[in-house]
C-alpha positions as CSV (number, residue, x, y, z in Angstrom):
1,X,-17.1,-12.4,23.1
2,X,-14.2,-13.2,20.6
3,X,-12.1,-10.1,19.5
4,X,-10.1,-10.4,16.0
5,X,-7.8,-8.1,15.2
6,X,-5.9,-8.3,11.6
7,X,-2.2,-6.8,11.0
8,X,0.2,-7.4,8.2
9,X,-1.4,-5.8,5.2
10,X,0.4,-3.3,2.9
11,X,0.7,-2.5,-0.6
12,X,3.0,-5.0,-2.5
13,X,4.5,-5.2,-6.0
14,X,2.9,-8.3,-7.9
15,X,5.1,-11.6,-7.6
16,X,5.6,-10.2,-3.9
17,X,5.0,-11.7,-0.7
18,X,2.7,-10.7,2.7
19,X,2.1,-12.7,5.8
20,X,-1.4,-11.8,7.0
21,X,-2.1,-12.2,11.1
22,X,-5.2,-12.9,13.2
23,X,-4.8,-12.4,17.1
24,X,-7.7,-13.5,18.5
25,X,-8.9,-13.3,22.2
26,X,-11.5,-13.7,24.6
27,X,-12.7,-17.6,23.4
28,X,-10.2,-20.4,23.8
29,X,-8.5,-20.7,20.4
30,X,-8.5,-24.2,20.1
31,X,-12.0,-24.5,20.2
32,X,-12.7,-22.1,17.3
33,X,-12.7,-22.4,13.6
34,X,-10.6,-20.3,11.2
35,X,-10.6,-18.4,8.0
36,X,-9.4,-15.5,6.3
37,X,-12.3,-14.2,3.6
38,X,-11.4,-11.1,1.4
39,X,-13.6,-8.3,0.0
40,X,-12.3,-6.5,-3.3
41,X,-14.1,-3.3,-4.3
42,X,-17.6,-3.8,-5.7
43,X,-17.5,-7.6,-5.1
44,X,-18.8,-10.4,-2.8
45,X,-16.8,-11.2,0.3
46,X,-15.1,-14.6,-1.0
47,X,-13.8,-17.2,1.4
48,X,-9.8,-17.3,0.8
49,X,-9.0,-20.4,2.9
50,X,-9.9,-22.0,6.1
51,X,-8.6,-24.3,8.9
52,X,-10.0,-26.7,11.4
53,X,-9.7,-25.8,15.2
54,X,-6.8,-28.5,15.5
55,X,-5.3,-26.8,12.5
56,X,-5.6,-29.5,10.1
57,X,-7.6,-29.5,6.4
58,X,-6.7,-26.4,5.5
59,X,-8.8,-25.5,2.6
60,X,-8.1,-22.8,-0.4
61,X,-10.0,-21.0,-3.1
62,X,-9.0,-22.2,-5.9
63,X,-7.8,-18.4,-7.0
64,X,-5.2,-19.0,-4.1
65,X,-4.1,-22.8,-4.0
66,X,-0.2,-22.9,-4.7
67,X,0.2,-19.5,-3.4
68,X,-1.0,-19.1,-0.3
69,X,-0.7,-21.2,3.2
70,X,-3.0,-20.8,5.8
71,X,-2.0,-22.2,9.7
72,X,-2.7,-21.7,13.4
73,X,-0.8,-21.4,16.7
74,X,-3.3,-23.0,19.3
75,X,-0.2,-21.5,21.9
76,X,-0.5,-17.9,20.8
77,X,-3.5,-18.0,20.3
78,X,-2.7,-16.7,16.1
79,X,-3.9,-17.3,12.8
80,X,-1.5,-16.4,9.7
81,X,-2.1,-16.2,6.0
82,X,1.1,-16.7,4.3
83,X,0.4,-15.1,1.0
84,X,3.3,-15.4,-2.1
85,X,3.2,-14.7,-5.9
86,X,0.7,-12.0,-5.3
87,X,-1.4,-10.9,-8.3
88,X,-3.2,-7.0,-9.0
89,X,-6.4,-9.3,-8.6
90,X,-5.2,-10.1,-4.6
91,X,-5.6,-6.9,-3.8
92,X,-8.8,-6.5,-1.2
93,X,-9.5,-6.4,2.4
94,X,-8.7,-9.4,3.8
95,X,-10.7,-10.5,7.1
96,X,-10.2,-12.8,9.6
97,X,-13.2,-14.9,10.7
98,X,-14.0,-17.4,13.9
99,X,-16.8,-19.7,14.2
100,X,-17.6,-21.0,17.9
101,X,-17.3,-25.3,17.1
102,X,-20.8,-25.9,19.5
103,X,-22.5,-23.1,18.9
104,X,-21.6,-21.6,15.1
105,X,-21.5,-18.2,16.3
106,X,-19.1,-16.3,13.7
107,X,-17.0,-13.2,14.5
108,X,-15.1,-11.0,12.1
109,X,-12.3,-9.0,12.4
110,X,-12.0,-5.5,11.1
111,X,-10.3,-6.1,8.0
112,X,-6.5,-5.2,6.4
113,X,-6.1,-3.9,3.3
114,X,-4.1,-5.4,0.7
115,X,-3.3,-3.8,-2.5
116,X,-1.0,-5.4,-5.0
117,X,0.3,-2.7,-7.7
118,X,3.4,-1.8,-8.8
């Protein structure tokens, strides 16, 4: 069973900066698929960027491309979302999601909130 817990949200002034983390346990890392998806009030969960389980191909939204980096520690066993020029429009819960490579079982974390505002 792969537990995902999220830290690093907050509330932010636009043209600010977060750095989103993952910890993840109870899989070996390496083997799992990453994303972070985000949720704003009264909207679809949208997929913000994803990463392979060797942490290459990272892939945006194209809301997000320029201005946010997603990577991977296979060591730590982490998952960040660098996130910079920060618009009102950011501002959702942001989740961190794993997908088992053999099997496709997906796990979600329990969400951060990010709310960009000044």
């Amino acid at each position: 069973q792969v537990q995902l817990v999220e830290s690093g949200g907050g509330l932010v002034q636009p043209g600010g900066s977060l750095r989103l983390s993952c910890a993840a346990s109870g899989f070996p890392f390496s083997m799992l698929g990453m994303s972070w998806y985000r949720q704003a009030a009264g909207k679809e969960r949208e997929l913000v960027a994803d990463i392979t389980s060797g942490g290459t191909s990272p892939n945006y939204a194209d809301s997000v491309k320029g201005r946010f980096t997603i990577s991977r520690d296979n060591v730590k066993n982490m998952m960040y979302l660098q996130m910079n020029s920060l618009k009102p429009e950011d501002t959702a819960v942001y989740y961190c999601k794993a997908s088992a490579l053999y099997t496709q079982i997906e796990y979600w974390g329990q969400g951060t909130q990010v709310t960009v505002s000044s």
